[in-house]
Backbone as CSV, one residue per row, in Angstrom:
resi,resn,N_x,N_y,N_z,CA_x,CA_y,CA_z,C_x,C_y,C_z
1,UNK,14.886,-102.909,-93.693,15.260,-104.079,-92.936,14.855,-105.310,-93.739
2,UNK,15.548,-106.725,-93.986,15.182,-106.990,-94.200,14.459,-108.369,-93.816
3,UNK,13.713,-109.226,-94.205,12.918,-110.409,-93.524,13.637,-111.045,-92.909
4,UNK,14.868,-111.650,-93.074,15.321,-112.601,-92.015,15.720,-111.452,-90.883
5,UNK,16.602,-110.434,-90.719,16.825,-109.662,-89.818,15.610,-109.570,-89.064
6,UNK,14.510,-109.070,-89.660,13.313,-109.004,-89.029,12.621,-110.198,-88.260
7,UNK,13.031,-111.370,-89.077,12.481,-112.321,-88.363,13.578,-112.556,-86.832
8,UNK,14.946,-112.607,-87.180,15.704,-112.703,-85.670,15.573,-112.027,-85.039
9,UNK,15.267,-110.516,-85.193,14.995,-109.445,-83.932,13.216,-110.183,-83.385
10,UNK,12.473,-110.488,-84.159,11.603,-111.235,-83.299,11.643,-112.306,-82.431
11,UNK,12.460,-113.681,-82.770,12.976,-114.164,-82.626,13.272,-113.798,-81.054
12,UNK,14.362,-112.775,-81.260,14.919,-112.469,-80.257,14.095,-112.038,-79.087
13,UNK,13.210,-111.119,-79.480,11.745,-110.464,-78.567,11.078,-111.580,-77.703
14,UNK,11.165,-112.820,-78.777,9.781,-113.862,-78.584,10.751,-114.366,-76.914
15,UNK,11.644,-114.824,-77.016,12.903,-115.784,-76.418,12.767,-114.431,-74.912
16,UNK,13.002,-113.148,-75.013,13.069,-112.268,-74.170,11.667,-112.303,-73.139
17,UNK,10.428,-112.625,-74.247,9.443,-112.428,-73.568,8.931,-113.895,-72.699
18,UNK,9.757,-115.148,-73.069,9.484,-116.281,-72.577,10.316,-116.035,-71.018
19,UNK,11.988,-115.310,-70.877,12.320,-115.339,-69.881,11.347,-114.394,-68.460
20,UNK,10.630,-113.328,-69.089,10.222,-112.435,-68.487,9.266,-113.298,-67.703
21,UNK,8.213,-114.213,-68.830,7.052,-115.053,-68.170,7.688,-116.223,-67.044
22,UNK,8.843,-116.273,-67.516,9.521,-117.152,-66.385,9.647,-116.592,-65.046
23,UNK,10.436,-115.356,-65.009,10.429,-114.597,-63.933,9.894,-114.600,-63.151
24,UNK,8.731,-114.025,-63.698,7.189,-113.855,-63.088,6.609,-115.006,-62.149
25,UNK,6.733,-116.383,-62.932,6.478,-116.908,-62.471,7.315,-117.615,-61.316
26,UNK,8.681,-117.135,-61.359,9.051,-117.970,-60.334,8.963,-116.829,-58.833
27,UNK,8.733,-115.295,-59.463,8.595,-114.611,-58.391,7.252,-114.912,-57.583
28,UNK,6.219,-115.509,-58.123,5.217,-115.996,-57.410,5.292,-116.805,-56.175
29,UNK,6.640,-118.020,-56.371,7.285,-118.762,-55.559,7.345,-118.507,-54.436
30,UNK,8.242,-117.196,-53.944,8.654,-116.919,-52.765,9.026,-115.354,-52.949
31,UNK,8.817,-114.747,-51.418,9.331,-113.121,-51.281,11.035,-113.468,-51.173
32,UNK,11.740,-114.343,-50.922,13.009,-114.274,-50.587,13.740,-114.064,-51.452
33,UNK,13.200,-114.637,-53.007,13.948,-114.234,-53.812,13.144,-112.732,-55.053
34,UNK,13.104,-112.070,-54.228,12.313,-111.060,-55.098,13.135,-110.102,-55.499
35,UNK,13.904,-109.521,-54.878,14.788,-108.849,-55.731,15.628,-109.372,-56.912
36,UNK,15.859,-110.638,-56.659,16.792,-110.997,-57.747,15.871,-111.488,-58.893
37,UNK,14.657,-111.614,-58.316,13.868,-111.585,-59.791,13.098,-110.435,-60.608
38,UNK,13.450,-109.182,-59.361,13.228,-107.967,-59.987,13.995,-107.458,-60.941
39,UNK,15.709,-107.792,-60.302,16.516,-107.734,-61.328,16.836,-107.905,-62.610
40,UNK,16.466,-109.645,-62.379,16.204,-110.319,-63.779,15.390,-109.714,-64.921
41,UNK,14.134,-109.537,-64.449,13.299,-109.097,-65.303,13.891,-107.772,-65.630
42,UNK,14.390,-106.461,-65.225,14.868,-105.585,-65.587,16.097,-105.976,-66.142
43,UNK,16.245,-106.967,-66.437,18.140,-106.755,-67.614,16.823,-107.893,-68.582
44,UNK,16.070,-108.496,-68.665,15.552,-108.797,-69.605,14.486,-107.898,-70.496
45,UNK,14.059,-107.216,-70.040,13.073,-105.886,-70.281,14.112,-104.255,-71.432
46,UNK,15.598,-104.716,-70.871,16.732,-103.941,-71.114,17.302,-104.701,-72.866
47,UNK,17.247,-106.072,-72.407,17.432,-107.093,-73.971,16.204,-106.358,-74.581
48,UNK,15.292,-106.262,-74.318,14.132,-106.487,-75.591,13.873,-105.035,-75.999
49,UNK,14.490,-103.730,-74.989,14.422,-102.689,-75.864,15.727,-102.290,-76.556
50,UNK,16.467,-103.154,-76.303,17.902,-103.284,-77.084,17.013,-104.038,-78.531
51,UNK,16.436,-104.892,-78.578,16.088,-105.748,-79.911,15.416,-104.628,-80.596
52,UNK,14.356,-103.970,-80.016,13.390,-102.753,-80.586,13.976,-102.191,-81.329
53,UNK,14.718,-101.294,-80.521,15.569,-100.326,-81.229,16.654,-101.192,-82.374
54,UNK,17.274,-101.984,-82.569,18.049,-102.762,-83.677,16.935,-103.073,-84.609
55,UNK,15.388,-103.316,-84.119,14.947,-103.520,-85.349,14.386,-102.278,-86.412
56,UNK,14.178,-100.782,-85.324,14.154,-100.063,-85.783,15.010,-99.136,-87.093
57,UNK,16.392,-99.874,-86.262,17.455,-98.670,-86.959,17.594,-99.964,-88.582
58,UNK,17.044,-100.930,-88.820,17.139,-102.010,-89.690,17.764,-101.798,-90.950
């Protein structure tokens, strides 16, 4: 693999792991919207082992 690839699949991780902390935090907010931030976080959790694996197969 090489460094820039490597650096955008991080890149990509870093950006995945900022939405997740978002999530989180807005699920703190309120129970009303909890599923849809369960959701969220599971199609963002889904991006970042999509990035894993692309940086694996490099």
């Amino acid at each position: 693999m090489s460094i820039r690839s490597l650096e955008e699949a991080m890149d990509r991780a870093e950006r995945a792991l900022i939405r997740i902390e978002h999530a989180v935090e807005r699920l703190s907010m309120g129970d009303d919207k909890d599923q849809v931030l369960r959701a969220r976080v599971a199609e963002v959790l889904a991006d970042l082992d999509d990035i894993i694996r692309e940086a694996g197969r490099g």
